[in-house]
PDB file of N, CA, C and O in Angstrom:
ATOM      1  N   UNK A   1     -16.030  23.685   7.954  1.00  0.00           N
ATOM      2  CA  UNK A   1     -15.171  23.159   6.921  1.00  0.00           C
ATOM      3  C   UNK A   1     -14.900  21.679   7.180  1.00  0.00           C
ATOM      4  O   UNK A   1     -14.618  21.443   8.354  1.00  0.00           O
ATOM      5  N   UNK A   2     -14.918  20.721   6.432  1.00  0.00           N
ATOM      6  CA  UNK A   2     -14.948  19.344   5.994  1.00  0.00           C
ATOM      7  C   UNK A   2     -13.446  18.974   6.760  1.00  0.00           C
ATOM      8  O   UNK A   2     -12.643  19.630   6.097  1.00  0.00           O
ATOM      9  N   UNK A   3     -12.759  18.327   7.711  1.00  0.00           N
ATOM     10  CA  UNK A   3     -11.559  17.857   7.677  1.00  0.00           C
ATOM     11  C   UNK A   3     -11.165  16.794   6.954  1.00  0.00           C
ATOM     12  O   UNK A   3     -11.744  15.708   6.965  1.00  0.00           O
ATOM     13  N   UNK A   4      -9.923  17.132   6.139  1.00  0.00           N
ATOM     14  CA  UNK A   4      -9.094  16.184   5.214  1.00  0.00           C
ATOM     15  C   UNK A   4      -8.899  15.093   5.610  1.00  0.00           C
ATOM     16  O   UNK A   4      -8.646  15.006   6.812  1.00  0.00           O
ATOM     17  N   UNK A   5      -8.928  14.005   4.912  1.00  0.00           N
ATOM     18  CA  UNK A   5      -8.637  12.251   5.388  1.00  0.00           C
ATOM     19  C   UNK A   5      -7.008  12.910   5.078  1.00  0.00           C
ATOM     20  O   UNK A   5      -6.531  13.737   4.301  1.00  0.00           O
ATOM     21  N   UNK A   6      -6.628  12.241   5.894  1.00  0.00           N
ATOM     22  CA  UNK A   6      -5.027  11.997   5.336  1.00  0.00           C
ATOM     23  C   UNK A   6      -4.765  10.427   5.398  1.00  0.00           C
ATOM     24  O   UNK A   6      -5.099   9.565   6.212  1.00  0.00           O
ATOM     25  N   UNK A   7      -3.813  10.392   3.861  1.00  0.00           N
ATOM     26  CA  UNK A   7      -3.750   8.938   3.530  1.00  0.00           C
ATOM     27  C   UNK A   7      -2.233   8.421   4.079  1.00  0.00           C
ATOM     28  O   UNK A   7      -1.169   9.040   4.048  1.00  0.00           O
ATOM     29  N   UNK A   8      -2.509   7.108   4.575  1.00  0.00           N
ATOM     30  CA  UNK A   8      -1.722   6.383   5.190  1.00  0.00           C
ATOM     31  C   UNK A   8      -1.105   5.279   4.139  1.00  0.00           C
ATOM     32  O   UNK A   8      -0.276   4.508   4.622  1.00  0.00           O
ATOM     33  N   UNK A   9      -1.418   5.135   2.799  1.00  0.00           N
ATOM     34  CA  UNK A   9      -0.731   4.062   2.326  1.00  0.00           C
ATOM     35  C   UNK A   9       0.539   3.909   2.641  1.00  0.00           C
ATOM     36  O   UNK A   9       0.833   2.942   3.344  1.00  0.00           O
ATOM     37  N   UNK A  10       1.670   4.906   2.157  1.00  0.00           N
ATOM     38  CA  UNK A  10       2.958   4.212   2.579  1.00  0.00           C
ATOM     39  C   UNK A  10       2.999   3.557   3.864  1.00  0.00           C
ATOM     40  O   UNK A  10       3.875   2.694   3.915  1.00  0.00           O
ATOM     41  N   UNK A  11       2.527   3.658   4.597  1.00  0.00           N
ATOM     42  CA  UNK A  11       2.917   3.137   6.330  1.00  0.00           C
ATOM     43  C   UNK A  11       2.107   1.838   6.063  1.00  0.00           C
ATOM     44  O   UNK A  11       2.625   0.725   6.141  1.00  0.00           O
ATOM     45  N   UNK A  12       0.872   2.037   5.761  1.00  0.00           N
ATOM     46  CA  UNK A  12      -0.050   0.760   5.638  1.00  0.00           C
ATOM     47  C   UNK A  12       0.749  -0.495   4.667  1.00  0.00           C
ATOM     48  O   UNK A  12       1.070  -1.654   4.931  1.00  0.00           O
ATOM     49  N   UNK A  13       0.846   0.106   3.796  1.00  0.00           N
ATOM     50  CA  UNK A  13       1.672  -1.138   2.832  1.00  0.00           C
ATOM     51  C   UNK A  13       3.123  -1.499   3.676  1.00  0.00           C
ATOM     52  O   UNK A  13       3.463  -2.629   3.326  1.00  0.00           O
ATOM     53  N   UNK A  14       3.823  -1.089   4.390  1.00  0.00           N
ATOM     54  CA  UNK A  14       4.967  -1.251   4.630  1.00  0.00           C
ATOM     55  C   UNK A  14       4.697  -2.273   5.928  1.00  0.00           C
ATOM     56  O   UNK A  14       5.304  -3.316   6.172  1.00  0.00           O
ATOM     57  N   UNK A  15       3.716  -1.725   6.612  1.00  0.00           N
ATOM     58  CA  UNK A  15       2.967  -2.179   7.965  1.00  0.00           C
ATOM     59  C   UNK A  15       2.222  -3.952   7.789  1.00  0.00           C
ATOM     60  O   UNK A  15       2.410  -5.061   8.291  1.00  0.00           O
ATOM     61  N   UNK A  16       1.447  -3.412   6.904  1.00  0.00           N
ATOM     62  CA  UNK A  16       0.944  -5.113   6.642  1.00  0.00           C
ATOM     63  C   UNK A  16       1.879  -5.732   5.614  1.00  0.00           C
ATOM     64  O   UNK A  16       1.749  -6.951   5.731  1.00  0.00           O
ATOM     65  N   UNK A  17       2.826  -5.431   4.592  1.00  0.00           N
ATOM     66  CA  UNK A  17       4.076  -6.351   4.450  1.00  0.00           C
ATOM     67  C   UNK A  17       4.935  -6.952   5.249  1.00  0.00           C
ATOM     68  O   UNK A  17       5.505  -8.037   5.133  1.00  0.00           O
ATOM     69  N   UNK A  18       4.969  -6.232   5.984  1.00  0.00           N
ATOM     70  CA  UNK A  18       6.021  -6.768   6.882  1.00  0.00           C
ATOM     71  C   UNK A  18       5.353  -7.991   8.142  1.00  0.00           C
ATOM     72  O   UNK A  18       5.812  -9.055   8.555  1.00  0.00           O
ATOM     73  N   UNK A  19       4.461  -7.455   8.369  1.00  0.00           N
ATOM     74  CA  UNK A  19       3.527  -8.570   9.587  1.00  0.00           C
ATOM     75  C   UNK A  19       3.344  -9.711   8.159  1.00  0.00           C
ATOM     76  O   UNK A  19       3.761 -10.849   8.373  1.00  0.00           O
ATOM     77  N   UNK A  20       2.844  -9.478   6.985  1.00  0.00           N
ATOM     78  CA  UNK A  20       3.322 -11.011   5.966  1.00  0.00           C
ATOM     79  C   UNK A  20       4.304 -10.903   5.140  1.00  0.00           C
ATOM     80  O   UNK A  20       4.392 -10.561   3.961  1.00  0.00           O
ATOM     81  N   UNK A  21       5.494 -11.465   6.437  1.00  0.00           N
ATOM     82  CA  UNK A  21       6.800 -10.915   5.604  1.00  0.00           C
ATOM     83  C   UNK A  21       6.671 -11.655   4.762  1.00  0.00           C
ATOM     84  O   UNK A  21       6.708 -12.875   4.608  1.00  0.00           O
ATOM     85  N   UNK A  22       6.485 -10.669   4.114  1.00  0.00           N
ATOM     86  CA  UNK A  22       6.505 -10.787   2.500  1.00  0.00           C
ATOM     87  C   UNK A  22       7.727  -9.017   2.227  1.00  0.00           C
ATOM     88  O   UNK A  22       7.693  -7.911   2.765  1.00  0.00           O
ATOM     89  N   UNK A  23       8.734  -9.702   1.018  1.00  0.00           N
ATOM     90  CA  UNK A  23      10.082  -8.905   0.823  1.00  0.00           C
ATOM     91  C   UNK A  23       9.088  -7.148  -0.481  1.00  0.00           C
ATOM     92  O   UNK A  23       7.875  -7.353  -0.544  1.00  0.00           O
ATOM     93  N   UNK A  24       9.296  -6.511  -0.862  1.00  0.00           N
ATOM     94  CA  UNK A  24       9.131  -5.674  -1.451  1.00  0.00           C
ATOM     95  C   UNK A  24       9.255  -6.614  -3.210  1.00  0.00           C
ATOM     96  O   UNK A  24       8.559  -6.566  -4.224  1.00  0.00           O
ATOM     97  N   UNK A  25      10.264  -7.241  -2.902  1.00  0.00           N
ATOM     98  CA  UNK A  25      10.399  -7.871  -4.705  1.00  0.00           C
ATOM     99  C   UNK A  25       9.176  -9.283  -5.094  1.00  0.00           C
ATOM    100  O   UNK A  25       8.852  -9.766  -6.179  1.00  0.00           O
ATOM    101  N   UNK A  26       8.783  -9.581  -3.813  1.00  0.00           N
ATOM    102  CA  UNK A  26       7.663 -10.597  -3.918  1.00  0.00           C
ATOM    103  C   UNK A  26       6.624 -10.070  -3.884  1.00  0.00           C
ATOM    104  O   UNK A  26       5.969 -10.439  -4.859  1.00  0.00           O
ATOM    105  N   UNK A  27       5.988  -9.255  -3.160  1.00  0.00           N
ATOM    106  CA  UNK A  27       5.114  -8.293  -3.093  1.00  0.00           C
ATOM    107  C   UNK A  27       4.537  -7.243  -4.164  1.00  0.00           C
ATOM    108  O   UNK A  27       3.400  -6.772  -4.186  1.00  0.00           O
ATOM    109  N   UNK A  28       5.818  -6.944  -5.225  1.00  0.00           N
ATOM    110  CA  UNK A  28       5.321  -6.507  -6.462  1.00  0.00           C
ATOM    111  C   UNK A  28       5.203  -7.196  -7.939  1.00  0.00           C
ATOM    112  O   UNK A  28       4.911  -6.899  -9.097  1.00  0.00           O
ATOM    113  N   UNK A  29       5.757  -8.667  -6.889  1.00  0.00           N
ATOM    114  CA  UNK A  29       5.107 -10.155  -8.341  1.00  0.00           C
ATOM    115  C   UNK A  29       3.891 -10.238  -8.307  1.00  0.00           C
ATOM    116  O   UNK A  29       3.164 -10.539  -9.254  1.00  0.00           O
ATOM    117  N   UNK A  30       3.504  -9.927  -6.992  1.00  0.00           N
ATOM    118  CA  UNK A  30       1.428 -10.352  -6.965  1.00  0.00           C
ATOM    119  C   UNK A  30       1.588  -9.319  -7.363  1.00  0.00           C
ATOM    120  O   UNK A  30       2.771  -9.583  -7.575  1.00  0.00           O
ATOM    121  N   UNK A  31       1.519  -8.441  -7.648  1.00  0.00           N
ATOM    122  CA  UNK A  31       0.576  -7.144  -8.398  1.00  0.00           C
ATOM    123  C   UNK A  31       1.041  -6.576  -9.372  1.00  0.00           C
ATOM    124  O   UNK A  31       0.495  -5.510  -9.656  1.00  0.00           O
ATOM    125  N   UNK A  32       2.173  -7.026 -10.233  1.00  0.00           N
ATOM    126  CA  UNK A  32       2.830  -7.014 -11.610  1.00  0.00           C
ATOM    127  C   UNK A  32       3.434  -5.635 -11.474  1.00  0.00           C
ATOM    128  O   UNK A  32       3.159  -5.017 -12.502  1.00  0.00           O
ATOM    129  N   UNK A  33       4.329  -4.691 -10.420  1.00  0.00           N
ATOM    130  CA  UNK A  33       4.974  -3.765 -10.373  1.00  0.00           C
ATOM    131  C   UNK A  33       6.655  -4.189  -9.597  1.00  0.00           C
ATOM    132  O   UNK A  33       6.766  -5.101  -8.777  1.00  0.00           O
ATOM    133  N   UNK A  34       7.526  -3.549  -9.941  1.00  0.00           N
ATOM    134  CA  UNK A  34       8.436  -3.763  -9.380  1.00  0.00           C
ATOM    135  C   UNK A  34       8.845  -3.848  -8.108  1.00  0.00           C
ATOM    136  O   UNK A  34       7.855  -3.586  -7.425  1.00  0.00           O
ATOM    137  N   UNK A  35       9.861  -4.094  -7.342  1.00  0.00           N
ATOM    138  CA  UNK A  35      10.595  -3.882  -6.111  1.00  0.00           C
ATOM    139  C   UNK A  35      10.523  -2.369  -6.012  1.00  0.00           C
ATOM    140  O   UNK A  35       9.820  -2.092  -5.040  1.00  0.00           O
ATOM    141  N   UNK A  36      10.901  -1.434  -6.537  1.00  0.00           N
ATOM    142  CA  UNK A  36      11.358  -0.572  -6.734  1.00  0.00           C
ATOM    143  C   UNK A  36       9.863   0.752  -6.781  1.00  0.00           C
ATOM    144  O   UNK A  36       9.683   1.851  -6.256  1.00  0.00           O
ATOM    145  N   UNK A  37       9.333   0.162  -7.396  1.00  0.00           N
ATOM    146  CA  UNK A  37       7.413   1.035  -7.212  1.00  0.00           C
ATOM    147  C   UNK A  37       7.187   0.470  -6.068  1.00  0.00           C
ATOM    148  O   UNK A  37       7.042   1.526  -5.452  1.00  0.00           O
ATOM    149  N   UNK A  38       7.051  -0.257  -5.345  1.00  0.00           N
ATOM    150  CA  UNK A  38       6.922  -0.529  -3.507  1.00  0.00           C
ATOM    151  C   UNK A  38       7.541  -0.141  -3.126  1.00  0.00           C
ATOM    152  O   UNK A  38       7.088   0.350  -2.093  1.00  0.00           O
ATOM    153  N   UNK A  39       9.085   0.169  -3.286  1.00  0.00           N
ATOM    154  CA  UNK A  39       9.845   1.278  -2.444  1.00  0.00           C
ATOM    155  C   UNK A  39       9.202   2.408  -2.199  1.00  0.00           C
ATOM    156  O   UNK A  39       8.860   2.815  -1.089  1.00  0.00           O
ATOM    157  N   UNK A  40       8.969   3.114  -3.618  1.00  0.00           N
ATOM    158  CA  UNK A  40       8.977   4.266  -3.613  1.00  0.00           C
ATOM    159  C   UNK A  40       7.510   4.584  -3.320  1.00  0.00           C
ATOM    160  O   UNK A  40       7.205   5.777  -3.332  1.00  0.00           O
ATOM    161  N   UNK A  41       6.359   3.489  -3.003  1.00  0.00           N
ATOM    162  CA  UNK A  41       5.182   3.917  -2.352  1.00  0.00           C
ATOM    163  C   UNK A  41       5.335   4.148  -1.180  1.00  0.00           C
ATOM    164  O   UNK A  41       4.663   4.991  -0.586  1.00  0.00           O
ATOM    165  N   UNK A  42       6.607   3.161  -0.418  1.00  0.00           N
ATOM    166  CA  UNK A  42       6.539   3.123   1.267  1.00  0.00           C
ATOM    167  C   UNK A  42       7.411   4.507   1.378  1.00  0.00           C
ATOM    168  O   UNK A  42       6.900   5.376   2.084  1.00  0.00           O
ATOM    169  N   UNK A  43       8.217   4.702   0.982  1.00  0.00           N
ATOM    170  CA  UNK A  43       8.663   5.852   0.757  1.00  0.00           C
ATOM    171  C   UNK A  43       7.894   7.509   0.548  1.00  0.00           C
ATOM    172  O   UNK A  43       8.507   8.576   0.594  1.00  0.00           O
ATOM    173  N   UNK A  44       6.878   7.387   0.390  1.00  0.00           N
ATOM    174  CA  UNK A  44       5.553   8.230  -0.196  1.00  0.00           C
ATOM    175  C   UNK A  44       6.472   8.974  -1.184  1.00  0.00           C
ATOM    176  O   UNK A  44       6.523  10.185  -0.971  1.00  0.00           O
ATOM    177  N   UNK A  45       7.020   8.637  -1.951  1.00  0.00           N
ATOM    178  CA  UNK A  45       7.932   9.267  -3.663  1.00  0.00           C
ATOM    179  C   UNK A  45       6.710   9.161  -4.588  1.00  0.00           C
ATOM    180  O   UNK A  45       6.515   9.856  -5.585  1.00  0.00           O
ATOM    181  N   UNK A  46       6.110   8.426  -4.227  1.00  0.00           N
ATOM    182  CA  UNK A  46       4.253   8.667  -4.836  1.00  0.00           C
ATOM    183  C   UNK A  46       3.705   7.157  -4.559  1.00  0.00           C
ATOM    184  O   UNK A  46       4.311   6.189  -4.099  1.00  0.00           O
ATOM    185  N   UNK A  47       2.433   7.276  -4.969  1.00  0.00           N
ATOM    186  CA  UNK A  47       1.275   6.503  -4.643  1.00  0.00           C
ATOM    187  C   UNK A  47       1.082   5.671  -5.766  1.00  0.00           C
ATOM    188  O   UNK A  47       1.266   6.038  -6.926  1.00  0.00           O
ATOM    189  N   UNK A  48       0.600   4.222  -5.313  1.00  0.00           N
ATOM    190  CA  UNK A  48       0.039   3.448  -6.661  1.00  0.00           C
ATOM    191  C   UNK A  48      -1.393   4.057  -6.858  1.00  0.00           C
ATOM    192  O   UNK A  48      -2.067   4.841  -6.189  1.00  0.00           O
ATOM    193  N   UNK A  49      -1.579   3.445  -7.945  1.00  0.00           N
ATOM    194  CA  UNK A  49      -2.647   3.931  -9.498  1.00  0.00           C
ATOM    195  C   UNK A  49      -3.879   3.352  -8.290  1.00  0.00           C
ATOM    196  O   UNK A  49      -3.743   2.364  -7.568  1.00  0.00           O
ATOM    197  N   UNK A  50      -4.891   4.141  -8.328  1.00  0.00           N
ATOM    198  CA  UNK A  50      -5.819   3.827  -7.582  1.00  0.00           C
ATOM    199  C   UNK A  50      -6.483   2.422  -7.675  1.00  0.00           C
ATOM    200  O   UNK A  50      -7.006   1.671  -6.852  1.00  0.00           O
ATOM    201  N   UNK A  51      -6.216   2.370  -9.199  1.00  0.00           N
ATOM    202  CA  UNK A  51      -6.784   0.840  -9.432  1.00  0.00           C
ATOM    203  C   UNK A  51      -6.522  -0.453  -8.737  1.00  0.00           C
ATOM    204  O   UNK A  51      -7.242  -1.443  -8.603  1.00  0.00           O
ATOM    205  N   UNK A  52      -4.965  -0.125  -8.214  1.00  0.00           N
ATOM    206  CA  UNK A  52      -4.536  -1.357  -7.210  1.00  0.00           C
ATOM    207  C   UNK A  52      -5.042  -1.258  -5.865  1.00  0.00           C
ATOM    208  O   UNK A  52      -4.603  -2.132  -5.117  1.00  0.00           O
ATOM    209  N   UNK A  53      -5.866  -0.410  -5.336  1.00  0.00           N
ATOM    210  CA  UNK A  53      -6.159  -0.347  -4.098  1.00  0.00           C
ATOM    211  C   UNK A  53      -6.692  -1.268  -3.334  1.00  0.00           C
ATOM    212  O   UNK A  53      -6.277  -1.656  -2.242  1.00  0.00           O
ATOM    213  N   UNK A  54      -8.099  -1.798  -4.221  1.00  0.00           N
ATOM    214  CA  UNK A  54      -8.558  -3.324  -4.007  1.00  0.00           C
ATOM    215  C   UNK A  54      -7.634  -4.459  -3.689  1.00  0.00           C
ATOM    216  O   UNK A  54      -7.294  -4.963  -2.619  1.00  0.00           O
ATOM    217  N   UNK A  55      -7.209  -4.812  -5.437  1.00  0.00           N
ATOM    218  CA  UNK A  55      -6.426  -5.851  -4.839  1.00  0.00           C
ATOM    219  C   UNK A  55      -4.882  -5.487  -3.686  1.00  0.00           C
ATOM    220  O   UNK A  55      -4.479  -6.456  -3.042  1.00  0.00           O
ATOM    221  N   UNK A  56      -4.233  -4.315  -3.529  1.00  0.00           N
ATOM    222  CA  UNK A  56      -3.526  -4.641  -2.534  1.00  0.00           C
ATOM    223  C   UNK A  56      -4.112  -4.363  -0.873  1.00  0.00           C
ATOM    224  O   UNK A  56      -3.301  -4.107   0.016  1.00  0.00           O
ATOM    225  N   UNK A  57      -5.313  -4.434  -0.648  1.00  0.00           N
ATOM    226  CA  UNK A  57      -6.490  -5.039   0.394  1.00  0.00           C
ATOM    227  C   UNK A  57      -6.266  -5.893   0.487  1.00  0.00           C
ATOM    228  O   UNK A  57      -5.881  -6.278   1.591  1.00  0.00           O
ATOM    229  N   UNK A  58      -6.357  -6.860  -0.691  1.00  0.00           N
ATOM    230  CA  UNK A  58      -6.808  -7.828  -0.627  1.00  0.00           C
ATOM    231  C   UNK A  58      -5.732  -9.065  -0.467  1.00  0.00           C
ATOM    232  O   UNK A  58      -5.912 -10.209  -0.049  1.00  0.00           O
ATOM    233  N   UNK A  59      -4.621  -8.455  -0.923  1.00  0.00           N
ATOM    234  CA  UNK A  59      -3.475  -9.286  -0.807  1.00  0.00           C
ATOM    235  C   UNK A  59      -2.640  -8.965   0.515  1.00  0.00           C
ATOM    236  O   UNK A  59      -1.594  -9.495   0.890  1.00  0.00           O
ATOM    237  N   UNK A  60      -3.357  -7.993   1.094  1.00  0.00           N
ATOM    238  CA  UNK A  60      -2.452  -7.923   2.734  1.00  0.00           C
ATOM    239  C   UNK A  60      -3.369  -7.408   3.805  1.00  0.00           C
ATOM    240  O   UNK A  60      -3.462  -6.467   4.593  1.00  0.00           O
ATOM    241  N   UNK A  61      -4.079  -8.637   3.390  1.00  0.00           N
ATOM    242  CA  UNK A  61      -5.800  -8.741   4.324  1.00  0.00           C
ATOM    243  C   UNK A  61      -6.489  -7.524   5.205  1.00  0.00           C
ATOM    244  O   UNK A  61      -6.961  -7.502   6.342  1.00  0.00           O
ATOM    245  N   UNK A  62      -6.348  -6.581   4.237  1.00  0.00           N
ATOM    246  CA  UNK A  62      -7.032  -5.464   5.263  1.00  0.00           C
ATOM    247  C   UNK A  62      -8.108  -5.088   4.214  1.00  0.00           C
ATOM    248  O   UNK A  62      -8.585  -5.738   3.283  1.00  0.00           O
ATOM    249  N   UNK A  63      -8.387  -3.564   4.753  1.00  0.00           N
ATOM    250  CA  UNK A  63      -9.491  -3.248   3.837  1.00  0.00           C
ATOM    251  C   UNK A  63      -8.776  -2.132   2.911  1.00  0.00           C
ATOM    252  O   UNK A  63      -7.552  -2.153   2.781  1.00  0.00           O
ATOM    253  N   UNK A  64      -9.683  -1.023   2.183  1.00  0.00           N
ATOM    254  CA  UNK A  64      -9.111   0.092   1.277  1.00  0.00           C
ATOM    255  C   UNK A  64      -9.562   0.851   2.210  1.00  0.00           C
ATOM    256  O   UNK A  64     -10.190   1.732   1.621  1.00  0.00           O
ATOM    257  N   UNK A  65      -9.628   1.081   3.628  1.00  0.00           N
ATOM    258  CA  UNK A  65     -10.551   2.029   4.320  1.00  0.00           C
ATOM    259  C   UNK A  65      -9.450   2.341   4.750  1.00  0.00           C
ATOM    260  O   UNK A  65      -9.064   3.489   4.967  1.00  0.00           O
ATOM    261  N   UNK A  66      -8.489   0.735   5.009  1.00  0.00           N
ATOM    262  CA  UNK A  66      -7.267   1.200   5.929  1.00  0.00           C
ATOM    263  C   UNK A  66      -5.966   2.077   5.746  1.00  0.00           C
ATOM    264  O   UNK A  66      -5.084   2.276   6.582  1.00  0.00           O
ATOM    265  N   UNK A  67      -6.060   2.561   4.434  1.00  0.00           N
ATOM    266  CA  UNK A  67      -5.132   2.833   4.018  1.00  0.00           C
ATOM    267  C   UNK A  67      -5.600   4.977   3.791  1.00  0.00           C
ATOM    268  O   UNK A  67      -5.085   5.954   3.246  1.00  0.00           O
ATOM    269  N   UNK A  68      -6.622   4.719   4.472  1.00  0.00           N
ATOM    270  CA  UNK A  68      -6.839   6.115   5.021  1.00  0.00           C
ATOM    271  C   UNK A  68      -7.265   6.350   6.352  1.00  0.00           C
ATOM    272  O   UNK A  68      -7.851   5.513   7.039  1.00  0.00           O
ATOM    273  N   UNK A  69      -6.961   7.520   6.717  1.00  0.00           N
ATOM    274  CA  UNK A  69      -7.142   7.401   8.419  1.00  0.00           C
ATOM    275  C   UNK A  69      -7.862   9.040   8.558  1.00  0.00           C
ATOM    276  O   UNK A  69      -7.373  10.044   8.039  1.00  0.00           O
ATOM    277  N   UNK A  70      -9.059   9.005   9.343  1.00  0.00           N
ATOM    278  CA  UNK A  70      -9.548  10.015   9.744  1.00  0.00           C
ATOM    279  C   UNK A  70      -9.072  11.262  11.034  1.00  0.00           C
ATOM    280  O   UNK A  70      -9.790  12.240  11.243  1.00  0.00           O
TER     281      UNK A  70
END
């Protein structure tokens, strides 16, 4: 049987925000979502739209690999 990736975004986004402190309300000006949808990603209250995965790579210099962990 295949073992499950388990996804790390909340920790990852919270993890590389903070090393570019960068605040939760600046952080969802680059990517046109609120303070409040970055809460509740770091929070795991749910996940952004897959579509942002790229660019928030790309805006907190990691990859989309990182935000899953084997």
């Amino acid at each position: 049987m295949a073992e499950m990736t388990k996804i790390n975004i909340a920790k990852r986004i919270k993890e590389y925000r903070s090393i570019k402190s960068v605040t939760q309300e600046q952080f969802g000006a680059l990517i046109g979502v609120s303070a409040q949808a970055i809460s509740k990603w770091e929070r795991e209250e749910c996940y952004p739209d897959i579509t942002f995965l790229p660019m928030l790579a790309d805006i907190l210099s990691c990859s989309v690999n990182d935000f899953f962990e084997n």
